[in-house]
C-alpha positions in Angstrom: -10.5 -36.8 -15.1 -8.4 -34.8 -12.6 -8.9 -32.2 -10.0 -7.3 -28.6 -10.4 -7.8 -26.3 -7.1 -7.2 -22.7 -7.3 -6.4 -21.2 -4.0 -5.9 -17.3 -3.0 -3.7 -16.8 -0.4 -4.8 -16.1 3.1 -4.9 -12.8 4.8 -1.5 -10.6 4.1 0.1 -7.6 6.3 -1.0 -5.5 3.5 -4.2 -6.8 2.7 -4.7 -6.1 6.7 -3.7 -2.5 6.2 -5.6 -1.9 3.2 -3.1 -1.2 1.1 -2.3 -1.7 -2.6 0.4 -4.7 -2.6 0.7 -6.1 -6.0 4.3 -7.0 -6.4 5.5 -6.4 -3.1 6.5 -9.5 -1.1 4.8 -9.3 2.0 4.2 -12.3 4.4 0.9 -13.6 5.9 -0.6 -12.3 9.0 -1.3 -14.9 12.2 -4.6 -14.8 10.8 -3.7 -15.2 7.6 -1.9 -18.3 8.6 -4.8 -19.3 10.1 -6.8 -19.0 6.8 -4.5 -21.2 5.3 -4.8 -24.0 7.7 -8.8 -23.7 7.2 -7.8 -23.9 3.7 -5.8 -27.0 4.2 -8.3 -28.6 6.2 -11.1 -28.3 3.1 -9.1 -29.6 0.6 -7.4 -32.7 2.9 -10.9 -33.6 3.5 -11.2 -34.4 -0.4 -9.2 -37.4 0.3 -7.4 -37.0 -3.3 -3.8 -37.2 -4.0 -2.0 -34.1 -5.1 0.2 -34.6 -7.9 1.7 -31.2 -9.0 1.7 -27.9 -6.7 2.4 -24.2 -8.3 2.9 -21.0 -6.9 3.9 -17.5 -7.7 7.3 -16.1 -6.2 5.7 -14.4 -3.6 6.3 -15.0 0.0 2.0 -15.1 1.0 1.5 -17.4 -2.0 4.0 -19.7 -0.8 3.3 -20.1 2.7 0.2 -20.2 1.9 0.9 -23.5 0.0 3.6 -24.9 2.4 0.7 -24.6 5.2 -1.4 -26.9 2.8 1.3 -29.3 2.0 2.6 -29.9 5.9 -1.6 -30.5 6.9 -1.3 -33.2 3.7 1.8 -34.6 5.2 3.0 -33.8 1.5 6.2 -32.2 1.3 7.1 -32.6 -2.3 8.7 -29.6 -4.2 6.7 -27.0 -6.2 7.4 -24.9 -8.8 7.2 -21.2 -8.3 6.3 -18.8 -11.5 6.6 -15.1 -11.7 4.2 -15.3 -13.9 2.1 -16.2 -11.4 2.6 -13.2 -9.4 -0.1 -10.6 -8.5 -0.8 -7.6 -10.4 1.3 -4.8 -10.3 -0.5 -2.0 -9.5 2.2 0.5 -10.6 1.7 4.2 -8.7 -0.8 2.6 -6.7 1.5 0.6 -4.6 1.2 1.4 -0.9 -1.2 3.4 -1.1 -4.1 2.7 1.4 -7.7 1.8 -0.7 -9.9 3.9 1.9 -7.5 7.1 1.5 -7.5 6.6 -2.1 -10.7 6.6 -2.4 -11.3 9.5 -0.1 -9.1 11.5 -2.6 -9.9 10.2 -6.1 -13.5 8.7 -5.2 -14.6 5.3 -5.3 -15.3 4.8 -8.5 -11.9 5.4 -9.5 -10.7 3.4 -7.1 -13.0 0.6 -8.1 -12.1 0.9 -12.1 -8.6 0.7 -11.0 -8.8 -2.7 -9.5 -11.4 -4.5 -11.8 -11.1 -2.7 -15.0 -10.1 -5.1 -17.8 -7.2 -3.3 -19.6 -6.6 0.2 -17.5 -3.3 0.6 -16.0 -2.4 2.8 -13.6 0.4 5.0 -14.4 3.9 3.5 -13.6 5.6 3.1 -10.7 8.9 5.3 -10.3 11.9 2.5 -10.5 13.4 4.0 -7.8 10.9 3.4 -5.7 11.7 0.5 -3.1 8.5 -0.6 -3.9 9.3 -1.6 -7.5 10.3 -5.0 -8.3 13.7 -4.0 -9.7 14.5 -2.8 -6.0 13.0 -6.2 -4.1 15.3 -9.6 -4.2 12.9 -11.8 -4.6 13.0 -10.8 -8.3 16.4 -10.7 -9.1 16.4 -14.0 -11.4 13.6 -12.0 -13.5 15.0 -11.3 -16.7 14.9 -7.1 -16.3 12.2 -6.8 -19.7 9.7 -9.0 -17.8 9.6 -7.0 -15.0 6.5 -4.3 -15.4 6.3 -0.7 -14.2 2.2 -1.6 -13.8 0.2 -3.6 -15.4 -3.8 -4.4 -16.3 -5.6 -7.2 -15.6 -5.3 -7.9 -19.3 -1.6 -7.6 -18.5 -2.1 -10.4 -15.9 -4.0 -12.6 -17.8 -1.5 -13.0 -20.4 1.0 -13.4 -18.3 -0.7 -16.3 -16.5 -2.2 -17.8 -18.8 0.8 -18.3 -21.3 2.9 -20.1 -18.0 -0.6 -22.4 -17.8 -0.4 -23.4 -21.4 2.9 -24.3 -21.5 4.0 -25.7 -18.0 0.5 -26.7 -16.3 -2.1 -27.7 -18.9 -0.3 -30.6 -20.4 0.1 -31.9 -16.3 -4.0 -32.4 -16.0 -4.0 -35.1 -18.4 -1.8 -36.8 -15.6 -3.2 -35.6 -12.1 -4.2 -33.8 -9.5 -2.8 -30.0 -9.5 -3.3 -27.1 -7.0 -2.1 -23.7 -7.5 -1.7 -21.2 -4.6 -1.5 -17.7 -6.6 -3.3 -14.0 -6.0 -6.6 -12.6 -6.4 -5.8 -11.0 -9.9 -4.3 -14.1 -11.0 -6.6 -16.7 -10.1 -9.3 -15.1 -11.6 -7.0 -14.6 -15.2 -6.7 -18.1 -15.4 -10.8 -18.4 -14.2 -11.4 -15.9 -17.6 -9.2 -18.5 -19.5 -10.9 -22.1 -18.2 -14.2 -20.5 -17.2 -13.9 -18.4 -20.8 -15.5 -15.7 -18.9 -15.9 -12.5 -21.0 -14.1 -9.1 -19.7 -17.4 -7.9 -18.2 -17.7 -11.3 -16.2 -14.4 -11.1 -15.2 -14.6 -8.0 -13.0 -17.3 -9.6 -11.1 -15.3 -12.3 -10.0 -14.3 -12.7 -6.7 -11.6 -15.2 -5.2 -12.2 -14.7 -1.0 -9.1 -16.4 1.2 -9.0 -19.6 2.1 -11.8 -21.6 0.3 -10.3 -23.4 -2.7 -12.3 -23.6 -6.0 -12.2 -27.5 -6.9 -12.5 -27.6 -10.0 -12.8 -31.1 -12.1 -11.5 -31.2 -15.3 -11.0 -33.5 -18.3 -7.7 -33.6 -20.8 -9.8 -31.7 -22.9 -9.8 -28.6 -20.7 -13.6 -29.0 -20.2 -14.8 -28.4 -17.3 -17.2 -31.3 -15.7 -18.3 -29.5 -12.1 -16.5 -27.1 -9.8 -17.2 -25.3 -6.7 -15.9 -23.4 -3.7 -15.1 -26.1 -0.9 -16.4 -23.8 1.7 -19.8 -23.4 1.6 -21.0 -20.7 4.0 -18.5 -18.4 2.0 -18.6 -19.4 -1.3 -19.1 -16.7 -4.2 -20.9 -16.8 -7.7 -18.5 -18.2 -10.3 -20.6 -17.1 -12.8 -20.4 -20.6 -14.5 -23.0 -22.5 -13.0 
């Protein structure tokens, strides 16, 4: 039996702004530091050893998980996945959620970020928004990187890279991955084997880890949000 926690990264300068961020590689805010360290503090009181830590490339995600591993005096390397990443939310990057929704409605806002398979329309690769223009993914093979995606875009995305690099490590210990609100809740369809209506009702708030305990077998024993007075329907139990 091991322990896989799924963590969303704290607070962002973008996610402060209300803006579509997606793939670009914005840091935390003070307060989002600060969620991480609440974080940090919920899962060191688990008293568990971590065994394997995952990220995405981007710079929230990470910090986000460096904050954990210096409260766990646990400084060991992790790996960092692209596939991992958030969504990308192609046009839509930038633009400012309220204003959007002023000028498309909020519905279409709404299907936009929890719709299972519609995709914006691309983003304009000369836009210094786009991935091909930001360094952090220069190491991406060119075909990987998307113009915009879908959530179904997302999920397989993440959930091939936990396949084949994470689901063989739970047989072995204790994992935590600190990823985005799109992808945690892909790989939450995938071990929660949540349908496409489920999914959009998913929420993954900042800073309170879902513990979830697990067997080799990818079956799923218990699992909950370690902060209680925020926690959020996982639609499981």
């Amino acid at each position: 039996m091991s322990y896989l926690i799924l963590i969303r990264h704290g607070q962002s300068t973008w996610n402060l702004e209300g803006r579509f961020t997606g793939w670009v590689d914005v840091d935390l805010t003070e307060n989002g530091k600060h969620e991480a360290r609440k974080a940090a503090e919920l899962i060191k009181k688990l008293n568990i050893k971590i065994d394997y830590y995952f990220s995405s490339l981007q710079l929230r995600a990470n910090n986000t998980l460096k904050i954990i591993q210096t409260s766990l005096n646990d400084y060991q390397n992790f790996i960092r996945a692209w596939e991992l990443n958030e969504r990308h939310y192609g046009i839509l990057t930038g633009l400012n959620k309220v204003e959007m929704g002023k000028k498309i409605g909020k519905e279409k806002v709404h299907q936009f970020r929890r719709s299972w398979d519609l995709r914006p329309e691309p983003l304009d690769r000369e836009s210094p928004f786009h991935p091909l223009n930001i360094e952090t993914y220069n190491e991406i093979p060119k075909e990987n990187i998307p113009d915009t995606e879908s959530l179904k875009d997302t999920y397989e995305r993440a959930t091939k890279f936990f396949k084949s690099k994470i689901e063989d490590k739970i047989n072995y210990g204790n994992i935590i991955i600190s990823a985005h609100g799109n992808s945690i809740r892909a790989l939450c369809k995938y071990l929660f084997k949540l349908d496409k209506n489920q999914i959009t009702k998913l929420e993954s708030p900042t800073r309170n880890p879902i513990l979830i305990d697990i067997d080799k077998n990818l079956k799923i024993k218990k699992c909950k949000y370690l902060d209680k007075e925020r926690a959020k329907d996982l639609l499981i139990y």
